[in-house]
N, C-alpha and C positions, 0 to 999 in steps of 0.2 A: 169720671163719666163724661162729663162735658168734652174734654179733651178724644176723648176717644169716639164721639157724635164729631166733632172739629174735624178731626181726621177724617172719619169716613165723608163726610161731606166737600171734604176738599179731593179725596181720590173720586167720587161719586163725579163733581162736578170735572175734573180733571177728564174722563173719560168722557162725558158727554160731550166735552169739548173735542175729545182729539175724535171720536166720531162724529163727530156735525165738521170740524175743520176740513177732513181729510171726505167726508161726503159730498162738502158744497162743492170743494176741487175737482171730485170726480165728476157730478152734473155737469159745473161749467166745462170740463175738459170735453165731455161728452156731446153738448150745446156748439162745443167750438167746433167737433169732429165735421157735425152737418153743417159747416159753409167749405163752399169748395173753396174758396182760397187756400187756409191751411194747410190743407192736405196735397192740393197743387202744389206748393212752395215745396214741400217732401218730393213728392215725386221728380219735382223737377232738378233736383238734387243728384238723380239718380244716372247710372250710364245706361241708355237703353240699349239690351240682349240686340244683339245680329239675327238669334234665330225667331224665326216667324213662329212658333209655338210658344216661347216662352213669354212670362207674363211680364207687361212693361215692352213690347215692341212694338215700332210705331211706323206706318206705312201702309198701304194701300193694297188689298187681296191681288193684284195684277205682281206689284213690287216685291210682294211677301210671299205670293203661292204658282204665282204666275198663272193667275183664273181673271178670265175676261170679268167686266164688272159694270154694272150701271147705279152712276148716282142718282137716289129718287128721292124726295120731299113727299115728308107724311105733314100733312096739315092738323099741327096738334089744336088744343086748346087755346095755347101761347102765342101759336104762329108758328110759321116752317121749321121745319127739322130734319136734319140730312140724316140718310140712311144711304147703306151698300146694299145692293141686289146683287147676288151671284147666283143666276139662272143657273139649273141643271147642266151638268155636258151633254148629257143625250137625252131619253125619253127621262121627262120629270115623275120621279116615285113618289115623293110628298113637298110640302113645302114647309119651310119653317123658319123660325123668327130668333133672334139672340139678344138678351138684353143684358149689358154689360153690372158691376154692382159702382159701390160709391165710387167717385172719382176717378170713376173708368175711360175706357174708351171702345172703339165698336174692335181693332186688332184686338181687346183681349181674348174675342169670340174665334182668333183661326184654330184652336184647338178643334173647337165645336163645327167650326167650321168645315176644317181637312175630313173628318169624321162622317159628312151630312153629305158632303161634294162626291167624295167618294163612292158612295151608297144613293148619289141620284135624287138627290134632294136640292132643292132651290132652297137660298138662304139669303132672310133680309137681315143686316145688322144695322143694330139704329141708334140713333143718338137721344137721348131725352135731356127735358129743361136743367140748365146750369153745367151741359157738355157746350163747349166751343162753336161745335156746332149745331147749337139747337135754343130758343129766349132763354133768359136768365129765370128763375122763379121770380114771384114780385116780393117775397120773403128774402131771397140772398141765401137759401137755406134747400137742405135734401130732406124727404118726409120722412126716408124709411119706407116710400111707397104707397102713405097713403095720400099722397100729391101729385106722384109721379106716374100712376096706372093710368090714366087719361090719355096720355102720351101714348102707350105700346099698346092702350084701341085703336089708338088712329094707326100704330101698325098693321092690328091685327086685321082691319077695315080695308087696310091695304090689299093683304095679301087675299083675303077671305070678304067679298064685298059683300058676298048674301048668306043665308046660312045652307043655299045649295051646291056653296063653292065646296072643292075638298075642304076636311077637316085639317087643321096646323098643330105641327108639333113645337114647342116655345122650351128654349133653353136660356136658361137664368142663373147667371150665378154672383157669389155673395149678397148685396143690396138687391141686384136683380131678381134674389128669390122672394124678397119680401113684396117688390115693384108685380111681379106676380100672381102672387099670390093675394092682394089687393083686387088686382085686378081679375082672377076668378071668381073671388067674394064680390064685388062689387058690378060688373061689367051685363051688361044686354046680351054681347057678344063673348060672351064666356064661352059659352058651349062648342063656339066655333075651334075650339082647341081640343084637340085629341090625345095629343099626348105631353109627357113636360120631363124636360131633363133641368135636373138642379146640380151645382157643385158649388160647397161650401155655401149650401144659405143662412142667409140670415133669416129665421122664420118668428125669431121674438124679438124686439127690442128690448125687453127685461131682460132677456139671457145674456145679451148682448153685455150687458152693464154687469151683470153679474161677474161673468167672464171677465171683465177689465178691471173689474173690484178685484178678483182671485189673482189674477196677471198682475197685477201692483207689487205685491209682495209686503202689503203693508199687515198689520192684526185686525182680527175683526171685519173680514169683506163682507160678511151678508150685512152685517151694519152698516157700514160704508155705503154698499149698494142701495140700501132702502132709504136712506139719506138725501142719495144722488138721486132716484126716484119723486124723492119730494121736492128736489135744487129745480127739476126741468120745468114745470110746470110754470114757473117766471123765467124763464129762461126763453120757452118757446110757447106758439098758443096750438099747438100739432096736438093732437088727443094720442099721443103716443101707448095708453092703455090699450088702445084699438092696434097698435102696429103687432098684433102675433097671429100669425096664420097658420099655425100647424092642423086646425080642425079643417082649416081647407084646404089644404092638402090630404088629411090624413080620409076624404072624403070624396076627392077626385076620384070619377069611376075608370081613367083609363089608362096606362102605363104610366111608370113613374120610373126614373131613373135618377139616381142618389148617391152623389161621391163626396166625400170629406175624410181630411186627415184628425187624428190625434193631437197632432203639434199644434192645432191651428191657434195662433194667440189672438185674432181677434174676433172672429167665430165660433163659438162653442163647438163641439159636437153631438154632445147631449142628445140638443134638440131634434138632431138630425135621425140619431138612431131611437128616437123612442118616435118619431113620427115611421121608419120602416115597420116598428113593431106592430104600432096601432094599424097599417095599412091591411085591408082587405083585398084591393086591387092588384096589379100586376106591377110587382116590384122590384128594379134592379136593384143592389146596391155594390160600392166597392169600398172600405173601410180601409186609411194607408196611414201611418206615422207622422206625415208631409201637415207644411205649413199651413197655411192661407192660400186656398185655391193651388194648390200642389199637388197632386194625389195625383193627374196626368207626370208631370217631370219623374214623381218617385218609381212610376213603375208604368212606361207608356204600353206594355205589353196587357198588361190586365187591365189596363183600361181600356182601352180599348176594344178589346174582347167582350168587357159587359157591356160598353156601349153597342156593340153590337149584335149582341142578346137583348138589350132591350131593342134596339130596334128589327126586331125579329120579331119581335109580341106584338109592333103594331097592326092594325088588321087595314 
């Protein structure tokens, strides 16, 4: 009997171990994701795409689309932060704002951009704290958004000074959906937004983790992940509980626009489609196979197409 108490106490303990071992890795990996260095270092690794749509090109809307452009300073929290203004071609129809996700930059937004230009809309793309061009945080560290919305008021202030300016449409994707959605929860100037296009957001930072547990390819990822759950909280002092926004989204009273792939390995999609479910309001969405912020490359014909269904519901 003893022996067989021996045993199970050794498998028992053995398993607590390779779940706390393989949890604390994932927190810390996760901890390390939110400084931009790391992930700079990757990127910069990388050859960047020729074509102005594709993700990872680096150049300036005049360079990239050949659209007249003005450099303007939002005065964030931090201090200055450069953003691109690309005024309407002719009579301006709306205006709108793009905010790129983690270790972005404002070219990831010509997608959104080519899209908005096209259809007569002025478009500010901005930079927020810990981009090149904008302070560093005084952490060294990304919130997930709930550090970073401060920054896209001082855009939205820009574009929308009173609340009897037109109403703005805000396109966000990856981190920029979370950076968002913070900033609808939280912001004065909330209201001043009318409409909101997401692709690939990030709407939970638990899914998020989840997702990376299952992506491991290790046993045991809901263990893992609730692990990794417990690792952040010394890791960083961000209330990362609070980083899930899908009730505010799923509560926004006025168009929504919603593209994510399948494939995506670092964004769930889950979240994405049970927040079209729960929506009441006027909802585009397009569902593709594609990777991380992919779904434009896999099939630029429908997407387009619902991009411009949904901008057709704006009023």
């Amino acid at each position: 009997m003893r022996i067989v108490v021996f045993i199970v106490t050794l498998v028992a303990l053995a398993f607590i171990g390779f779940v706390g071992i393989n949890g604390y890795f994932l927190g810390h990996a996760t901890a390390a994701l939110l400084k931009p260095g790391p992930i700079a270092a990757i990127l910069a690794t990388a050859e960047p795409p020729t074509d102005p749509l594709a993700l990872g090109y680096r150049g300036d809307p005049m360079t990239a689309l050949s659209l007249p452009f003005q450099t303007v300073t939002l005065e964030t929290p931090l201090g200055p932060a450069e953003a691109w203004l690309v005024p309407a071609a002719g009579v301006e129809v709306g205006r709108a704002i793009y905010v790129h996700g983690i270790a972005g930059a404002r070219e990831d937004g010509y997608r959104a951009l080519s899209l908005l230009h096209e259809a007569g809309w002025s478009v500010l793309l901005i930079s927020y704290r810990n981009d090149s061009s904008a302070p560093a945080a005084p952490d060294g560290s990304y919130g997930f958004g709930l550090t970073e919305w401060p920054d896209l008021e001082a855009a939205v202030a820009k574009m929308a000074p009173t609340d009897s300016d037109p109403k703005l449409l805000i396109a966000a994707e990856s981190m920029g959906g979370a950076i968002l959605g913070q900033f609808l929860a939280q912001s004065p100037l909330a209201t001043r937004v009318q409409a909101v296009a997401l692709d690939s957001p990030a709407i939970s930072f638990g899914a998020v983790i989840d997702h990376l547990a299952a992506q491991s390819g290790k046993p045991l990822p809901g263990l893992m992940a609730w692990t990794a759950k417990q690792v952040l909280p010394f890791k960083t002092a961000l209330p990362f509980a609070q980083a899930d926004v899908s009730t505010t989204y799923q509560a926004f009273p006025g168009p929504l626009f919603l593209a994510h792939g399948s494939g995506d390995r670092i964004v769930p999609i889950g979240p994405s489609q049970s927040l079209a479910a729960a929506r009441t309001g006027q909802t585009v969405t397009i569902w593709t196979g594609a990777d991380h912020l992919g779904s434009y490359a896999e099939d630029p014909t429908a997407y387009r197409a619902a991009f411009q269904d949904f901008l057709s519901n704006i009023p």
